[in-house]
N, C-alpha and C positions, 0 to 999 in steps of 0.2 A: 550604471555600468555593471555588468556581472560578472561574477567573480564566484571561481573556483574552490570548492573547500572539501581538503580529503576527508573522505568517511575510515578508508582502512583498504587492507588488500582485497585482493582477488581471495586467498584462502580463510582472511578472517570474516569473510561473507558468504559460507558457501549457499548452495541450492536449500531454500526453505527458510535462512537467517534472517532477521535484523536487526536494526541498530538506530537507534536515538540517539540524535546528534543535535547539538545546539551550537546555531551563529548567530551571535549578537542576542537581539531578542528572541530570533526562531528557533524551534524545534523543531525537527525535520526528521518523521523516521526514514529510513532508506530497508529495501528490501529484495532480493536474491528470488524471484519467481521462476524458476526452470531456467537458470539459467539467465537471465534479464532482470538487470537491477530498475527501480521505482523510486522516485523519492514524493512522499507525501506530509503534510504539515499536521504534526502531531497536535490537532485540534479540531475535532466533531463541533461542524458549522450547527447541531442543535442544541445543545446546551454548553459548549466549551471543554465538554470532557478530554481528556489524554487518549485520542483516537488510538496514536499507535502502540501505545500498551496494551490494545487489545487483540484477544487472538488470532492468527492465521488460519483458515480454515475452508470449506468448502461451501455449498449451501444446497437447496432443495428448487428444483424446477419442475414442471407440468409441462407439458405440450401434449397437443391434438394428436401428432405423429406416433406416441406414447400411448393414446390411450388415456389419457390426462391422470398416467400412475407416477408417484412422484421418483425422480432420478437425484442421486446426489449427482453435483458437477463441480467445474471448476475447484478441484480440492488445492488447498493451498495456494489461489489466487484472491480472498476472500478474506477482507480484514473485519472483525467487528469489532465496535463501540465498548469497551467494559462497563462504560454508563449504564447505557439503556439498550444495546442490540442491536442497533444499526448497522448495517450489513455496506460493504463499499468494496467494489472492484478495483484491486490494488492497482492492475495495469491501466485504467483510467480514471481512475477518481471518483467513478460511475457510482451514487447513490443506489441500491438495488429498490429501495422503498420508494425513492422520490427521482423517476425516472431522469427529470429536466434538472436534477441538483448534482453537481459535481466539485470534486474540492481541487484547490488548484494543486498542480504538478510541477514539479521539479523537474531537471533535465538532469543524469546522471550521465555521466560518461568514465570509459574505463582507459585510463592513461598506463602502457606498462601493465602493471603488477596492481597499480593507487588505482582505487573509485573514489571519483570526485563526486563531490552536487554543485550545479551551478545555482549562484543566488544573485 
């Protein structure tokens, strides 16, 4: 059955924040991406590192349309690995490196004022 667990308000998460949070045995960062919170399990599925202590940030793309010059994107949708680099799309869990590998998601929802994570 899943069950609700406050993260914090609306203002103590603004645009850009977030917040590690532990239930029970999980740790679960949650994060503020433009506006749309994310909740991800602070655990890099390649070696077990403390995924979400690592930075928020943007990354580097190539396309044909470009001219294959490289563009920063995505800035501050981009979490990487403090381990070793691994780069993960906050809004879906999206491995950047390992197309088909995605880490699971959390469903956050904003009640009032309180963000929750459902677990």
């Amino acid at each position: 059955m899943a069950t609700e667990h406050v993260v914090g308000t609306v203002s103590e998460l603004p645009v850009g924040s977030k917040r590690i949070i532990k239930i029970g045995s999980l740790e679960i960062g949650v994060f503020n991406v433009n506006g749309t919170y994310y909740a991800l399990p602070n655990h890099c599925f390649h070696q077990g590192g403390p995924l979400c202590e690592g930075k928020t940030t943007g990354t580097v793309h190539v396309r044909a349309e470009n001219d294959w010059k490289p563009e920063w994107v995505q800035e501050g949708e981009i979490l990487v690995c403090p381990w070793h680099g691994l780069e993960f799309e906050i809004s879906t869990g999206r491995c950047l490196a390992r197309k088909r590998a995605r880490l699971r998601r959390y469903r956050v929802v904003v009640d009032g004022e309180e963000v929750k994570v459902v677990v």
